[in-house]
C-alpha positions as CSV (number, residue, x, y, z in Angstrom):
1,X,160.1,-42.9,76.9
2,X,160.0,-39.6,74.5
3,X,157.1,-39.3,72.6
4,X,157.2,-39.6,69.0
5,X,156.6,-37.3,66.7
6,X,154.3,-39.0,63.7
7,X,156.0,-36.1,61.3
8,X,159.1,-37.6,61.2
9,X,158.4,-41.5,61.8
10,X,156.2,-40.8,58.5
11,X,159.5,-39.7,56.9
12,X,161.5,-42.7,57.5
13,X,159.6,-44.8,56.1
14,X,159.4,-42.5,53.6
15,X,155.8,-42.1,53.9
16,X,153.4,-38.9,55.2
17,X,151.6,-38.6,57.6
18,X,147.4,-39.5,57.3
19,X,145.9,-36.1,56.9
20,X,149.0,-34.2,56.4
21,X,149.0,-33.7,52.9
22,X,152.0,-32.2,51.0
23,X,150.2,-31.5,47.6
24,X,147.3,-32.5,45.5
25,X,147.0,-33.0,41.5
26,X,144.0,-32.8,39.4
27,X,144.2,-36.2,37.0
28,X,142.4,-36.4,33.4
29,X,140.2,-39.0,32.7
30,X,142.3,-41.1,31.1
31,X,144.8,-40.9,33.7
32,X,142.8,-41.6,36.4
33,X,141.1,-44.6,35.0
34,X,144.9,-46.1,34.2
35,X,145.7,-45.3,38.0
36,X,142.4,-46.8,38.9
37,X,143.5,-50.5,36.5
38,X,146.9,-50.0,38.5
39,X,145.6,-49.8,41.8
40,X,143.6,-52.6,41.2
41,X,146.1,-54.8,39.7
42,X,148.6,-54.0,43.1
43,X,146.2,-54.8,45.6
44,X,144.7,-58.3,43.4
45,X,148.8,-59.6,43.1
46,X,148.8,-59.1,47.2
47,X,146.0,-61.3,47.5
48,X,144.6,-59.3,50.3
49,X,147.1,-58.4,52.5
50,X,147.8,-54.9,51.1
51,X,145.3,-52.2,51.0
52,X,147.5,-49.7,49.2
53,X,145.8,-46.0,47.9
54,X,146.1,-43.9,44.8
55,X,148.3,-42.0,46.2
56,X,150.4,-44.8,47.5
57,X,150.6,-46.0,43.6
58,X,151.3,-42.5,42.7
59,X,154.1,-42.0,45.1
60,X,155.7,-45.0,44.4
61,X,155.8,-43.8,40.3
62,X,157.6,-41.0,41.2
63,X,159.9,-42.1,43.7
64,X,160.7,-44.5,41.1
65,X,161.2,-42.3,38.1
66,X,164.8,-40.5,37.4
67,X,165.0,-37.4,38.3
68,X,164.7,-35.2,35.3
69,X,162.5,-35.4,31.6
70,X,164.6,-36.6,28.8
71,X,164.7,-34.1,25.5
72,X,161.7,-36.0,23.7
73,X,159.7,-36.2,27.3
74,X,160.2,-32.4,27.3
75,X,159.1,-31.9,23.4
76,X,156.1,-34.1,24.4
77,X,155.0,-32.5,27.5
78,X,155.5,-28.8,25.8
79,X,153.7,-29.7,22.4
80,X,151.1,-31.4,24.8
81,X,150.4,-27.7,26.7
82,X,151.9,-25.2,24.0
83,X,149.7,-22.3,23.4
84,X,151.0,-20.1,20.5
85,X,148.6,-16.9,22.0
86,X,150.8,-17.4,25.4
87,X,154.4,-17.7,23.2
88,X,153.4,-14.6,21.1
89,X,152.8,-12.3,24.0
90,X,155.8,-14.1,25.7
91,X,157.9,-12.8,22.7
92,X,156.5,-9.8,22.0
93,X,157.5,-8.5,26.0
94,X,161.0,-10.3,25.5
95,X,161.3,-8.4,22.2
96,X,160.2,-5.1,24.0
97,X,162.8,-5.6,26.4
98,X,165.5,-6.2,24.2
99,X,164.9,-3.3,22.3
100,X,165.1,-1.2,25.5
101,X,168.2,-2.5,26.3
102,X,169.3,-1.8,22.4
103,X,170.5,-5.6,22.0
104,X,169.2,-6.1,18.3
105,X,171.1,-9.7,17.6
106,X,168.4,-10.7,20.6
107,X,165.8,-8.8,19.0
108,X,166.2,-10.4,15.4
109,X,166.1,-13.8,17.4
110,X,163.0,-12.8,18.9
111,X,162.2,-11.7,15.3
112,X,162.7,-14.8,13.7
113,X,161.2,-17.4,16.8
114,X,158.0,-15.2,16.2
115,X,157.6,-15.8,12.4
116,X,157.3,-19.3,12.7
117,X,155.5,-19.4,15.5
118,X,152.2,-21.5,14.4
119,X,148.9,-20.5,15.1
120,X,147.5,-23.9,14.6
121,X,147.8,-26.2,17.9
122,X,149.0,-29.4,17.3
123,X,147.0,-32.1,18.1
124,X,147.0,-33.5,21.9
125,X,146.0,-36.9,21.4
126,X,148.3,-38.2,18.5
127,X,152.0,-39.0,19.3
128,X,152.8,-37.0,16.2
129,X,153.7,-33.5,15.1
130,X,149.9,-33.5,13.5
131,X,148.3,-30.1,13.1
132,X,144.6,-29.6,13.8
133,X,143.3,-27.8,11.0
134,X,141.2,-24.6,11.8
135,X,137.6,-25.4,12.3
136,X,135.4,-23.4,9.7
137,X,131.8,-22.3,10.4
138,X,128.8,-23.4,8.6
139,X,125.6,-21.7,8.6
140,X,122.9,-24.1,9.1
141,X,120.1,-21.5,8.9
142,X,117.8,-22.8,6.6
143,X,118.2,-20.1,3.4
144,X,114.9,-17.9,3.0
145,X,112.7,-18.4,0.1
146,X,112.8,-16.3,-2.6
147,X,109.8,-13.5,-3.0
148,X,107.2,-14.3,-5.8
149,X,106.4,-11.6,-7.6
């Protein structure tokens, strides 16, 4: 009898292997706590005879989930993590480069993508194209009191 390798019997049944993790991910707090209501609603519907894991849950999500974002999954996901600082410097080496290579259509692109690129981040938490407005200082020293002559 061959001995057998736990690599691949972990494949076909299209789990891994314990202690052989592939990757890890960092969840939010909101994420994690709908994982957690998830979890606990998989393993109360077997009545006790399943023990699954978060990572059994999460696995499942994704081997579940088409392949590739739709167009409003990648607007989403890109407003969600935009950061105009990062798309200004992005353009500003794009529009070096296309200068070098004397391509000005490309350049006057580059041009026009930076002048209405917003410095204002759009809120994360609202589903809509909201914009935060920019947080102002105010002073709360208390003002001095005025000398008497």
């Amino acid at each position: 009898m061959e001995p057998v390798d736990e690599s691949s019997a972990a494949v076909a049944v299209g789990k891994s292997s314990p202690g052989k993790s592939i990757d890890r991910v960092t969840l939010g707090p909101e994420e994690s706590g709908r994982l957690d209501s998830w979890l606990k609603q998989v393993n109360e519907s077997s009545r006790g005879f399943l023990s699954l894991t978060k990572s059994d849950v999460v696995n499942f999500l994704i081997r579940n989930r088409k392949d590739a974002f739709d167009p409003k999954e990648l607007t989403q996901i890109r407003g969600d993590h935009y950061e105009p600082g990062r798309h200004v410097t992005w353009l500003a080496h794009e529009i070096k480069t296309a200068l070098a290579r004397d391509d000005l259509p490309r350049v006057e692109e580059l041009q026009s993508e930076l002048q209405s690129v917003s410095l204002l981040k759009p809120k994360r938490s609202s589903g809509t194209d909201a914009v935060k407005s920019p947080t102002h200082r105010v002073s709360r020293r208390k003002p001095k009191p005025e000398k008497q002559h």
